[in-house]
Residue frames relative to the residue before (quaternion, step in Angstrom):
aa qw qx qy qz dx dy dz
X 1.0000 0.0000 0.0000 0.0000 0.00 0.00 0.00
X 0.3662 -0.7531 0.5411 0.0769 3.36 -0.82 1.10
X 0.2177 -0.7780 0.5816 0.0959 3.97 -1.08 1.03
X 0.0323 -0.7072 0.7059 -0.0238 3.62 -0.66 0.67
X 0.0021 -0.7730 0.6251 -0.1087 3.15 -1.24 1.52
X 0.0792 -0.8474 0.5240 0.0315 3.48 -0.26 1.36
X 0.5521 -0.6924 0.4481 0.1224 3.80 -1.32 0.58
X 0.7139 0.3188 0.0058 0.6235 3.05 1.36 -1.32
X 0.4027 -0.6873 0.4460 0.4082 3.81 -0.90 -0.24
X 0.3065 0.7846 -0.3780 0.3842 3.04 1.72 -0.12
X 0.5699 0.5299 -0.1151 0.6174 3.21 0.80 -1.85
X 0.6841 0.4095 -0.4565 0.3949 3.59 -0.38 -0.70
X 0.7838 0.5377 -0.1239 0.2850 3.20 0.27 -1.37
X 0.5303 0.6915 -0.1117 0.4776 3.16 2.08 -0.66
X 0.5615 0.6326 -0.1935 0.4971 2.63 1.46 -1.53
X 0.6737 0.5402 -0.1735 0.4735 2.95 0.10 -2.11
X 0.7953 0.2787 -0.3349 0.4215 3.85 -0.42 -0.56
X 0.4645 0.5462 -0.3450 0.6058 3.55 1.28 -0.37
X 0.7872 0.1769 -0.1272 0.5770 3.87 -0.18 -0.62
X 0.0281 0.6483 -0.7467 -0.1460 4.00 -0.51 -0.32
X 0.8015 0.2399 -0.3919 0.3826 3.94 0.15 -0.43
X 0.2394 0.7064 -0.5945 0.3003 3.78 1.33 0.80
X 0.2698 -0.7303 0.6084 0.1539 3.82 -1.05 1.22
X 0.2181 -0.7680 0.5453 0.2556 3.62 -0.29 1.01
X 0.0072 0.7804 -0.6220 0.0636 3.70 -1.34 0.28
X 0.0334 -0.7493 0.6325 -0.1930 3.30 -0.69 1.33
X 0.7265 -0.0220 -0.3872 0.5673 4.04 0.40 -0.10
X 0.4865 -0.6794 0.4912 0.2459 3.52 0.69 -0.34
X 0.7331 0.5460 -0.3479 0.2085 3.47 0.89 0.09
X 0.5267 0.3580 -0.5321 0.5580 3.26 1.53 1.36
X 0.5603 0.5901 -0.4311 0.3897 3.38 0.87 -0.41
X 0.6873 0.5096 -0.2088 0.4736 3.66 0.55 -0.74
X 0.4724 0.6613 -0.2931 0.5036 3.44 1.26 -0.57
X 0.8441 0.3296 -0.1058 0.4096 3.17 0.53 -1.80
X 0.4301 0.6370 -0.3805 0.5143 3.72 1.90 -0.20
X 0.4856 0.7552 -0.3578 0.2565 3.39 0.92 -1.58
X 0.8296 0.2500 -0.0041 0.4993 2.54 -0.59 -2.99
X 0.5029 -0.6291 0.4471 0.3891 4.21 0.51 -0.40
X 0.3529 0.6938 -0.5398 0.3204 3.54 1.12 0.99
X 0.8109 0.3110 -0.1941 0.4561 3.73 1.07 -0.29
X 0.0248 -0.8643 0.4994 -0.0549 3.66 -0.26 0.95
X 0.2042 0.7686 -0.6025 0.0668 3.84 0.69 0.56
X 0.6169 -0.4811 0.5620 0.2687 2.82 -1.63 1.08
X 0.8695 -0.0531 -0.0813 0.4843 4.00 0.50 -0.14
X 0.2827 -0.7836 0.4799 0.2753 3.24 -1.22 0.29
X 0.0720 -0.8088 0.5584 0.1701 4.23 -0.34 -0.06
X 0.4552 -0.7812 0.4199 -0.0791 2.71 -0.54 1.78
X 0.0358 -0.8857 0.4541 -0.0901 3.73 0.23 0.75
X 0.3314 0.7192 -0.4910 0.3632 4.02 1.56 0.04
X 0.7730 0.3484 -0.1859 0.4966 4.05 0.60 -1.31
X 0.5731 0.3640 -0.5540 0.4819 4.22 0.65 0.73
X 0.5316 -0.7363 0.4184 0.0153 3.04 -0.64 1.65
X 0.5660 0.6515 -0.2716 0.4261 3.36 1.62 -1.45
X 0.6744 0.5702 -0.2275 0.4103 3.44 0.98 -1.08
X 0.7250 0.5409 -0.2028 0.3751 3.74 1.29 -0.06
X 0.5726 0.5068 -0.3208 0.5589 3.01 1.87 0.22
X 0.1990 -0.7458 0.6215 0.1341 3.00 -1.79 0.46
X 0.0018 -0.8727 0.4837 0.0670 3.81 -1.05 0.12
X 0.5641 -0.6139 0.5267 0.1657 3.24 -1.09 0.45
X 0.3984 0.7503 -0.4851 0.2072 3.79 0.02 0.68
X 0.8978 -0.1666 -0.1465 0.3805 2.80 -1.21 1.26
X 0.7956 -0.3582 -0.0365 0.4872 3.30 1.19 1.20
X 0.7340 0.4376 -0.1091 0.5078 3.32 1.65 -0.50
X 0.2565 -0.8415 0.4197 0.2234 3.66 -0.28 1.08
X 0.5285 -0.6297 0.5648 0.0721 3.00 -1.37 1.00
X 0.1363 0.8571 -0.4918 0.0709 3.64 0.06 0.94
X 0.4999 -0.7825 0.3619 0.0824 3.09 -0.49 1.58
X 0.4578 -0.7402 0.4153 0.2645 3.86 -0.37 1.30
X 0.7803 0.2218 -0.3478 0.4701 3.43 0.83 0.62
X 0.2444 0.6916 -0.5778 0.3579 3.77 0.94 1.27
X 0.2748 -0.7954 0.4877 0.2323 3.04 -0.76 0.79
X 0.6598 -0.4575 0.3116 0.5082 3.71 -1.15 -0.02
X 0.6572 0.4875 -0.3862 0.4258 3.75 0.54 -0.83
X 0.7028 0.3712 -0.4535 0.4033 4.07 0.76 -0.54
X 0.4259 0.6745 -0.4407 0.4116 3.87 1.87 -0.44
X 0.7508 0.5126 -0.2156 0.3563 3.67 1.23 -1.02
X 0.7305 0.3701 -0.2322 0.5249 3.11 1.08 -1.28
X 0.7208 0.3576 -0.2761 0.5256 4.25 0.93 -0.84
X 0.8199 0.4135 -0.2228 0.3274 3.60 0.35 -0.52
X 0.5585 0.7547 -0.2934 0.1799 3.30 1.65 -0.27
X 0.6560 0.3065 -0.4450 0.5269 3.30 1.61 0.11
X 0.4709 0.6597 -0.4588 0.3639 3.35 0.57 -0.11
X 0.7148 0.0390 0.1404 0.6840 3.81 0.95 -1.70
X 0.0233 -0.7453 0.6614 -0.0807 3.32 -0.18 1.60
X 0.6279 0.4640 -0.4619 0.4207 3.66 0.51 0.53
X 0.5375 0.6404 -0.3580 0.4157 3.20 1.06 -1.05
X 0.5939 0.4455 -0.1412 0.6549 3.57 1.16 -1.63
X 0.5804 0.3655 -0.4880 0.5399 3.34 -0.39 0.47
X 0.7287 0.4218 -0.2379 0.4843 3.70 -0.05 -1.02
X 0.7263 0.3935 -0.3019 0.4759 3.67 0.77 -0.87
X 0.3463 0.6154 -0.5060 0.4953 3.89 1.30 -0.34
X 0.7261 0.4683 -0.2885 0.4126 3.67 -0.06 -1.41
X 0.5159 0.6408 -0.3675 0.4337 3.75 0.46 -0.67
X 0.9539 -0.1397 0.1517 0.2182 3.10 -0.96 1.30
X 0.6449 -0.3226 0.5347 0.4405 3.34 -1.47 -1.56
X 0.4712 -0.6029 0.5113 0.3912 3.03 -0.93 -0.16
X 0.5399 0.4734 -0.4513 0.5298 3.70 1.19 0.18
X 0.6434 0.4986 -0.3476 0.4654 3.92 0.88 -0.32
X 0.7048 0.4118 -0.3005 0.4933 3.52 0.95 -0.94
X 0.4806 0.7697 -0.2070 0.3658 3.55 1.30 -0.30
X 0.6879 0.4435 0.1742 0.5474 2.64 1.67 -2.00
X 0.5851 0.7054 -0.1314 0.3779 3.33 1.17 -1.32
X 0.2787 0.8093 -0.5032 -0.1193 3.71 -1.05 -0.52
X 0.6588 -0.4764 0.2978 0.5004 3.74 -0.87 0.47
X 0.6758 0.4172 -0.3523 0.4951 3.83 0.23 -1.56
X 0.3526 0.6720 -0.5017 0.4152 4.28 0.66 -0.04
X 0.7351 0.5230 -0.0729 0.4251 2.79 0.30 -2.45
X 0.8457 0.3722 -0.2746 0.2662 3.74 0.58 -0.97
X 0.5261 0.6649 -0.2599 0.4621 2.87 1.81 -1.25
X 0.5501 0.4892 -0.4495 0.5059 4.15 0.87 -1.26
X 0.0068 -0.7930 0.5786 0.1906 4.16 0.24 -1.65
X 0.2511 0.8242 -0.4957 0.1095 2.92 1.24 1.40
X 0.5346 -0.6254 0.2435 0.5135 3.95 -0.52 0.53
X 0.6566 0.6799 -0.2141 0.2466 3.41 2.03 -0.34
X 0.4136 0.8615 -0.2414 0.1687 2.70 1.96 -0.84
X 0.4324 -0.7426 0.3154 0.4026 3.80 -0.34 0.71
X 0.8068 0.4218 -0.3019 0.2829 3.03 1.00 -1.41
X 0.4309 0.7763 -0.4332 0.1548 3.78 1.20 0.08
X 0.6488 0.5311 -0.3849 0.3859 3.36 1.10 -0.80
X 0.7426 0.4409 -0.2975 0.4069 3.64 0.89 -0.48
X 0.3611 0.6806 -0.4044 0.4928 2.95 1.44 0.10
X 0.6719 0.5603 -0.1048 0.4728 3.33 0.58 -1.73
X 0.6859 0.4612 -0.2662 0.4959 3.53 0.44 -1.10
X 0.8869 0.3127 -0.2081 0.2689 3.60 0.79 -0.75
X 0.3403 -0.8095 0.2624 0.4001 2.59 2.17 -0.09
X 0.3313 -0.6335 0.6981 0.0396 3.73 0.41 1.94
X 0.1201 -0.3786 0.9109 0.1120 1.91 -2.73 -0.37
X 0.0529 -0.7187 0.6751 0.1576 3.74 -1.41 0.77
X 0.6279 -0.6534 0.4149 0.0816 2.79 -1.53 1.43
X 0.2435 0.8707 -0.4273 -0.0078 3.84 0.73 -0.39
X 0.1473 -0.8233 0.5389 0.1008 3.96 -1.03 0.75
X 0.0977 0.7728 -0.6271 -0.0004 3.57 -1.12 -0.15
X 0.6451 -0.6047 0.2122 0.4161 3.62 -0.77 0.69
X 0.6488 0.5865 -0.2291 0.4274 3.25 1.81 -0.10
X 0.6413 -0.3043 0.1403 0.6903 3.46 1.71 0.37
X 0.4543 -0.5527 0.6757 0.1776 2.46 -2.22 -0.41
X 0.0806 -0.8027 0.5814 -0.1053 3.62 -1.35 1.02
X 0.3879 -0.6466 0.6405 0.1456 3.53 -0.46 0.52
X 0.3229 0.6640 -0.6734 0.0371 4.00 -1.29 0.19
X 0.5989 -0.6959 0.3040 0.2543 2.63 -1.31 1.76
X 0.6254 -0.5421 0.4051 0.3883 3.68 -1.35 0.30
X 0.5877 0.5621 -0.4328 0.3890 3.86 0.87 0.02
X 0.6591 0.4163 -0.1529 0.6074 3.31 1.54 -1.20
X 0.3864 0.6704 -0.5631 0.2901 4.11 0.50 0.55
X 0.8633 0.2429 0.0414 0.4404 2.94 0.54 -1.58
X 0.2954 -0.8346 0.4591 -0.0738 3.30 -0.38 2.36
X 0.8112 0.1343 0.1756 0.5414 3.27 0.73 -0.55
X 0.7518 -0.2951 0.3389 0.4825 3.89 -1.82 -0.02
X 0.7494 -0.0208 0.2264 0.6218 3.91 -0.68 -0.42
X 0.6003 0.5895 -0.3943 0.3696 3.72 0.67 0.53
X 0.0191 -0.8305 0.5567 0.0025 3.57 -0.66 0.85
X 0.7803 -0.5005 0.2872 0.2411 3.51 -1.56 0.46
X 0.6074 0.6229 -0.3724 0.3230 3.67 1.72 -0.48
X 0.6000 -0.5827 0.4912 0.2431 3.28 -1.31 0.08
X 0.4723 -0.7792 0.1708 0.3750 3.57 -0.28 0.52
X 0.6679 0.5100 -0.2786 0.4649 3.02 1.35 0.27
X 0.6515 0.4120 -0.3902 0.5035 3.48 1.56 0.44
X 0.5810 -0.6274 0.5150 -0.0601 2.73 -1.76 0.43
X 0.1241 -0.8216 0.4633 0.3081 3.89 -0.27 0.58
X 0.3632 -0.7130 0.5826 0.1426 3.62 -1.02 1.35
X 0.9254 -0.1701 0.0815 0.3286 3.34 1.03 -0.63
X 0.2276 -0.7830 0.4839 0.3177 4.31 -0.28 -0.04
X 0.3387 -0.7614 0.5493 0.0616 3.28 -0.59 1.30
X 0.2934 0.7908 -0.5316 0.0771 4.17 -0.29 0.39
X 0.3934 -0.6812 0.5823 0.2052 3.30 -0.88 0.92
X 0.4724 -0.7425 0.3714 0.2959 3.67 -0.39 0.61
X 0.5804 -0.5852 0.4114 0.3890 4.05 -0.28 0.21
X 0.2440 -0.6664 0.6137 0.3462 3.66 -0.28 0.43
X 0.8442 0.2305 -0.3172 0.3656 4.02 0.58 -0.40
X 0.7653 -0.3163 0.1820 0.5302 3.44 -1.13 -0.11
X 0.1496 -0.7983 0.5692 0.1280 3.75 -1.32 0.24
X 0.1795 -0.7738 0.6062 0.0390 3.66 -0.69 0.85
X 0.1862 -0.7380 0.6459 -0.0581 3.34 -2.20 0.69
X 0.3238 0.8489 -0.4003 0.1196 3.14 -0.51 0.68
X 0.3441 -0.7908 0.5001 -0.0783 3.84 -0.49 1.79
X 0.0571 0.7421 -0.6652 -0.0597 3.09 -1.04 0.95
X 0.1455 -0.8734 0.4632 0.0383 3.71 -1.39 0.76
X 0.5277 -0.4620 0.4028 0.5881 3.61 -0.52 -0.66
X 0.8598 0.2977 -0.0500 0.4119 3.21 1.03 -0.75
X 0.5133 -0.6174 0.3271 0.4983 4.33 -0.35 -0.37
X 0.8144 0.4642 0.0001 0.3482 3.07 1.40 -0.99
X 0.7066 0.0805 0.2523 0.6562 3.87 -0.13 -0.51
X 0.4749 0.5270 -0.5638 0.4229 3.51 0.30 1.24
X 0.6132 -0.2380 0.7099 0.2517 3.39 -2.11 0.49
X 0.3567 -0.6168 0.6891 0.1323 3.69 -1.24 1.32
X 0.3096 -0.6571 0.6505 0.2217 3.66 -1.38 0.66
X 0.8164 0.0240 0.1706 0.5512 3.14 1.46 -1.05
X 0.2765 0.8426 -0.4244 0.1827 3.58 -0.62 0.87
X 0.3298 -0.7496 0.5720 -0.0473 3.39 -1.12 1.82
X 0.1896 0.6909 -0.6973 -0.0213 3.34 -1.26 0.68
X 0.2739 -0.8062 0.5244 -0.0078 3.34 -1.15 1.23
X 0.0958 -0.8774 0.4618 0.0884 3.62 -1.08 0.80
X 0.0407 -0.7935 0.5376 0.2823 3.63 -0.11 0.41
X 0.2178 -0.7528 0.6209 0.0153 3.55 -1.24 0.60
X 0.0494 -0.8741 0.4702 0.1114 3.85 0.72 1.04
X 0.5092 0.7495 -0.3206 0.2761 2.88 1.61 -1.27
X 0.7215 0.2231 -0.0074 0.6555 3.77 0.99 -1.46
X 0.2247 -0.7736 0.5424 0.2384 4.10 1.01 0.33
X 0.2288 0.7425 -0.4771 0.4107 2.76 0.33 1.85
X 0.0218 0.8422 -0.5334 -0.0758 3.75 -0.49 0.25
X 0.1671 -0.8419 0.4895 0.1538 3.87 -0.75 1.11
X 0.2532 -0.8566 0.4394 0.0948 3.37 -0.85 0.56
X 0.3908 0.8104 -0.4319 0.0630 3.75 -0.43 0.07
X 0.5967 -0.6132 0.4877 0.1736 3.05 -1.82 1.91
X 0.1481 0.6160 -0.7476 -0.1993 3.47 -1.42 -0.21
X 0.8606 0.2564 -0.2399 0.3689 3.54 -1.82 0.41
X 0.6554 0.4492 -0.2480 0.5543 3.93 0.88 -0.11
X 0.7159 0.1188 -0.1247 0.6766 4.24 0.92 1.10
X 0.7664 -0.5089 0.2949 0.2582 3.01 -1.56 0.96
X 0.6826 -0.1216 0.0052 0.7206 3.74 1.23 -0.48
X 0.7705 -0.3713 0.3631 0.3695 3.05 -1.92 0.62
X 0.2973 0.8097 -0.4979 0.0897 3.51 -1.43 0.98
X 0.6110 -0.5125 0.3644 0.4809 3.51 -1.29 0.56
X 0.2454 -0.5788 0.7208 0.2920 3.12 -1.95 -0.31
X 0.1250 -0.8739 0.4659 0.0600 3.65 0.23 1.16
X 0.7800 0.3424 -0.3656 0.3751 3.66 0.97 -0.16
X 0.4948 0.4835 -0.4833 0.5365 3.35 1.43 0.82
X 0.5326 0.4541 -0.5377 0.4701 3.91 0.81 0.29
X 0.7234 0.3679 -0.3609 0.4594 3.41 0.17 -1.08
X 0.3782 0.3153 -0.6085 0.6223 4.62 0.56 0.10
X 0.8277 0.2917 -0.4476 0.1717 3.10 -1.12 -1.16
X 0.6709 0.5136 -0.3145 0.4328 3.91 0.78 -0.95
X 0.5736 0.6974 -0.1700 0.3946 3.65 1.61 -0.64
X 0.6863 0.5262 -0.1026 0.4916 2.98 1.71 -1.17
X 0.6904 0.4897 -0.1622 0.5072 3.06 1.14 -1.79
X 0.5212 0.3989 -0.4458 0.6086 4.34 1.10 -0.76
X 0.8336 0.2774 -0.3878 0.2789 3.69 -0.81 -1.14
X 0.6536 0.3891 -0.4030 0.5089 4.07 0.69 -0.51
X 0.7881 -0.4108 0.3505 0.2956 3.77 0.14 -0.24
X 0.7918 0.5191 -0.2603 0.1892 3.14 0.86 -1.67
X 0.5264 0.6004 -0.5474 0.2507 3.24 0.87 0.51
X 0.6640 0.3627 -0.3255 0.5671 3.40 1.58 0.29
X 0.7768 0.3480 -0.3493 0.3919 3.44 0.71 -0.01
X 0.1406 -0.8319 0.5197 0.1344 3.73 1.44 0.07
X 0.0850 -0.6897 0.6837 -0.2228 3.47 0.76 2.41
X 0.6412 -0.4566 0.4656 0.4044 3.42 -1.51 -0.22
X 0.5062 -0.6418 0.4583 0.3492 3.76 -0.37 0.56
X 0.4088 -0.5203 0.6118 0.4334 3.92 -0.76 0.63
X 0.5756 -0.4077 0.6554 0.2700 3.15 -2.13 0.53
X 0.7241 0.5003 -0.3233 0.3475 3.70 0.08 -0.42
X 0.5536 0.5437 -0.3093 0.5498 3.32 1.57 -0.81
X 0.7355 0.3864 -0.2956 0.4715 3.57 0.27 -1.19
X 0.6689 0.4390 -0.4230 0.4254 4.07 0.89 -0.22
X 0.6823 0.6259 -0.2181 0.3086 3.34 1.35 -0.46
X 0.5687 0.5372 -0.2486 0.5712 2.96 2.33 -0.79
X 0.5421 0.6066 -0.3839 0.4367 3.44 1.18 -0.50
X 0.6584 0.5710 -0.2517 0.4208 3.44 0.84 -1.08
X 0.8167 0.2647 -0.1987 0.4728 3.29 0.64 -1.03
X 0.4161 0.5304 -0.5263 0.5181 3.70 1.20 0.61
X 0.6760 0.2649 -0.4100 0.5521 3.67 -0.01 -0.93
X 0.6344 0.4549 -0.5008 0.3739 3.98 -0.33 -0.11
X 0.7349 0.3989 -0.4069 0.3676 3.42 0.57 -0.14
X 0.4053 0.7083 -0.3660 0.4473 3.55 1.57 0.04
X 0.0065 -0.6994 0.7133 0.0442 3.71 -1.28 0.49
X 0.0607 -0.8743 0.4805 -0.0328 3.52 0.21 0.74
X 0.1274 -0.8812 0.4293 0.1515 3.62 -1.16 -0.17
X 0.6644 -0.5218 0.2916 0.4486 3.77 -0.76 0.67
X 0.5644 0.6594 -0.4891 0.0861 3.83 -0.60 -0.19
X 0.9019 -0.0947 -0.0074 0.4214 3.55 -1.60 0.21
X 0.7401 0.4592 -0.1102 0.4789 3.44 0.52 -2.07
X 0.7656 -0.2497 0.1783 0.5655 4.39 0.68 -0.48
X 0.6328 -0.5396 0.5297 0.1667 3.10 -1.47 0.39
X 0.6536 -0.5801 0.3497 0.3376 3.88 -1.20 0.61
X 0.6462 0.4158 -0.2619 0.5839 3.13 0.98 -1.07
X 0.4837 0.4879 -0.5706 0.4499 4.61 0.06 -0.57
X 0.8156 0.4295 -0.3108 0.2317 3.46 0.52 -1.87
X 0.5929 0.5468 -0.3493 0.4769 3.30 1.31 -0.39
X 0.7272 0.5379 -0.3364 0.2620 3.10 0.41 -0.56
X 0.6567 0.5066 -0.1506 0.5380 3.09 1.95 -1.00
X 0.5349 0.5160 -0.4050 0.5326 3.17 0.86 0.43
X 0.5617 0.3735 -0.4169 0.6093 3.69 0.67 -0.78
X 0.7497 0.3924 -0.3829 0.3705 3.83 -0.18 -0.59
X 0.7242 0.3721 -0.3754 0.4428 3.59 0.73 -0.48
X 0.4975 0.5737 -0.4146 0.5015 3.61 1.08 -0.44
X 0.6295 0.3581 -0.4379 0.5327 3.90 0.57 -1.00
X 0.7980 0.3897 -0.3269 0.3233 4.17 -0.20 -0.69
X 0.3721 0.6127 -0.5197 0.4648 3.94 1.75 -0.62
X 0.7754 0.5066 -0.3175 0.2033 3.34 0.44 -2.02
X 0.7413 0.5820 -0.1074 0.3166 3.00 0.76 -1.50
X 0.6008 0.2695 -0.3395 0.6717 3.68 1.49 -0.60
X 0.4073 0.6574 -0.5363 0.3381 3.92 0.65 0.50
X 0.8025 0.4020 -0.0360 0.4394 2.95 0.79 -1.86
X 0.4732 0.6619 -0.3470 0.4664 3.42 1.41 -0.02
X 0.6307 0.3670 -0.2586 0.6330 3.40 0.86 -1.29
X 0.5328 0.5751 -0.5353 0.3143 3.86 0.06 -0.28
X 0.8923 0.3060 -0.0557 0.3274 2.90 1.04 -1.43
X 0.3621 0.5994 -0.4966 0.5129 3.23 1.82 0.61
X 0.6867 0.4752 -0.3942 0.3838 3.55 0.63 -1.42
X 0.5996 0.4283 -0.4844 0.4717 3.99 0.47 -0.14
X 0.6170 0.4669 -0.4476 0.4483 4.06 0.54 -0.60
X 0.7179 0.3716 -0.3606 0.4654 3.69 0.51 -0.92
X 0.6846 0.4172 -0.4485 0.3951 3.46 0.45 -0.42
């Protein structure tokens, strides 16, 4: 197996069109996984730890710009009011030597249906950043993810970055496992509220062939909240609304039997985490109008 370490992104990108079946890797903590157990054998690896460019983030014109080599722990400690879902999802991650190590464009580039950080992704409605000596392009986070561990890039690009405007309301997360810690998700919801555009985002991880939304429980849930008021009067949600959004989250799931839970658990836990995402959503909605 052959190592290719570039300096610049220039270089990177060189590389990469030179090789298309080069496996890039920068934290290494799916890539190394699959070296491990002997499920991954590339003929090369491209090494991305020493392009510096890839380690910054920014703030522009309202929407951050998250570099494809931040790890989860700076997503926690710099980004957590900015993307409090995102944090949330990266809490769940591992160790603290994995989240350390880790990074989101990792998470997108593998496109596993487990991955943590997709559902908040989804909920807020990314953008991926993606390069190749032939330009740059941007594709939205609904259209990333084509397939099992399969994504939307070309073989000669790269992801340079995740573009997300932040939620104007509160955002929620929430993972179930076999275990509390350092587990593979059986199941997992992240929710966005968006009053600004009365709009609500949703998104599944581990419960359907690839990470996804649950689009006819956004449009009930935005439906409800425009025609009763509450996007101006932040009343207590009816009990029927929050059982109804639950329903139509776990209906958008297609899950499957294996090791970690059954089809039905995964459904079911999704309608339950979708009822509690919502509900400590809409709570904070409505503190943030008392404090203000």
């Amino acid at each position: 197996m052959d190592f290719l370490q570039p300096v610049t992104w220039a270089e990177a990108l060189e590389a990469k069109a030179a090789h298309p079946d080069a496996v890039p890797i920068a934290g290494g903590t799916d890539v190394m996984v699959g070296l491990n157990f002997g499920h991954l054998r590339p003929a090369l690896l491209l090494d991305l730890t020493r392009v510096a460019d890839l380690r910054d983030w920014a703030v522009t014109d309202g929407a951050v710009r998250l570099g494809a080599g931040v790890s989860y722990a700076r997503v926690i400690s710099e980004l957590g009011d900015r993307l409090p879902g995102l944090a949330m999802a990266s809490r769940t991650i591992g160790s603290p030597q994995i989240r350390n190590r880790g990074t989101v464009a990792g998470n997108l580039a593998t496109a596993s249906p487990a991955g943590d950080a997709h559902p908040a992704l989804l909920a807020a409605g990314a953008e991926v950043e993606v390069a190749s000596v032939r330009g740059t392009r941007r594709i939205p986070i609904d259209d990333f993810y084509t397939g099992v561990k399969r994504n939307a890039m070309d073989g000669d690009e790269l992801i340079t970055a995740v573009h997300v405007v932040p939620p104007s309301g509160p955002q929620q997360y929430s993972k179930i496992g076999t275990r509390n810690a350092m587990v593979i998700s059986v199941a997992a919801f992240g929710l966005a509220l968006h009053p600004d555009r009365r709009a609500v985002g949703t998104g599944i991880g581990s419960a359907a062939p690839t990470p996804r939304r649950a689009p006819a429980a956004e449009e009930f849930l935005a439906g409800e909240l425009d025609s009763s008021g509450l996007w101006e009067s932040r009343a207590e949600l009816p009990e029927a609304t929050i059982a109804r959004f639950g329903e139509l989250v776990a209906a958008a799931a297609a899950p499957i039997d294996d090791v970690r839970g059954s089809a039905r658990y995964r459904v079911h836990a999704l309608s339950v985490m979708a009822r509690r995402a919502l509900t400590w959503a809409w709570a904070d909605h409505r503190s943030a109008t008392q404090e203000a």
